[in-house]
N, C-alpha and C positions, 0 to 999 in steps of 0.2 A: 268869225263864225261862232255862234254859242252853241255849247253843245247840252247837252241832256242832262244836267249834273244829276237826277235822281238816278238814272241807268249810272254814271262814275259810281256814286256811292254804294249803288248796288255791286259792284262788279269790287270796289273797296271789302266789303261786309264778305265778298266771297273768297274773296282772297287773302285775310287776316293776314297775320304778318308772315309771309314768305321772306326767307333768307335771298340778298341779291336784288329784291324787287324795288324798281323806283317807279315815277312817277315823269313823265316829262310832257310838254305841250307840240306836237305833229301834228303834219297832214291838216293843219286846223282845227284841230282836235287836240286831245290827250291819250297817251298810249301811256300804259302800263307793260316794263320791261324787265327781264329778266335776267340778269348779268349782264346790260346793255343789250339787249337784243329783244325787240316787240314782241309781246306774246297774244294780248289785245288791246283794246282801245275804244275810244268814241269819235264817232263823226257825225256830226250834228244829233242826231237822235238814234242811229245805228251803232250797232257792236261790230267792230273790227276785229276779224280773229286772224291772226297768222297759220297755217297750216300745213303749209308746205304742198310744194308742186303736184305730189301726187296722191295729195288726200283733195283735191281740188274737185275734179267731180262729185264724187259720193258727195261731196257739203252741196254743191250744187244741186242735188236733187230732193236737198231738205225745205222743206215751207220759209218763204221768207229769206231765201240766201241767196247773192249776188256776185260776179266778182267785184273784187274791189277797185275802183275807176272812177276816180276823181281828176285824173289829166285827160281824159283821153285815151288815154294808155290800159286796158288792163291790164292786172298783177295775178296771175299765175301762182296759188300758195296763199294770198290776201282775199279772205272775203267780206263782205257787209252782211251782217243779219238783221232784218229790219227790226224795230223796238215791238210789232205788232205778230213778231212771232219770239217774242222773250217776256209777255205773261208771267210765266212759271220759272220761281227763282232755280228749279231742277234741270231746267232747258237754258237757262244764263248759265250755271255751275256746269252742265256740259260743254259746252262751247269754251270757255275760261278756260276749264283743263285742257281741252282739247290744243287750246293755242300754248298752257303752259308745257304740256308735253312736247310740242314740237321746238319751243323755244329751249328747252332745255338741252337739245340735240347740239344747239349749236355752241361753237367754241365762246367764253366768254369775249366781251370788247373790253 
């Protein structure tokens, strides 16, 4: 699946060089990780944010955000935000943090 490399570079540009931060190819996608652990991503043309279980509503009630369900299955803490509500690089740089905040909670891998 190809994904959106301008949104990747965007989400690059926003996240300059973090200590910890790699880069790996998921989900069909490319996630952006934070001591081994997702903090967001791309899939096909959406921003994948990690956020944990129980920020999970509230993102749900934002323009544009889904959970995240590409098996079948949704992910509880994982959502999709579509590209046509990330416009404004201030509403991507929210969303980024938001997943690097929660990724940082967790123990490294």
């Amino acid at each position: 699946m190809a994904i959106d490399e301008g949104l990747a570079q965007r989400i690059r540009e926003q996240l300059g060089e973090v200590p910890g931060l790699t880069e790996k190819r998921m989900f069909g996608g490319l996630a952006f990780l934070l001591n081994g652990n997702m903090a967001v991503g791309v899939h096909s043309d959406e921003l994948i944010v990690r956020i944990g279980p129980d920020n999970t509503d509230a993102a749900l009630a934002r323009p544009g955000v889904r959970l995240f369900d590409i098996t079948g299955r949704p992910m509880r803490g994982w959502i999709l935000v579509a590209s046509s509500a990330l416009t404004e690089d201030a509403t991507l740089g929210d969303w980024i943090d938001r997943g690097r905040t929660f990724a940082a909670t967790l123990p490294p891998k």
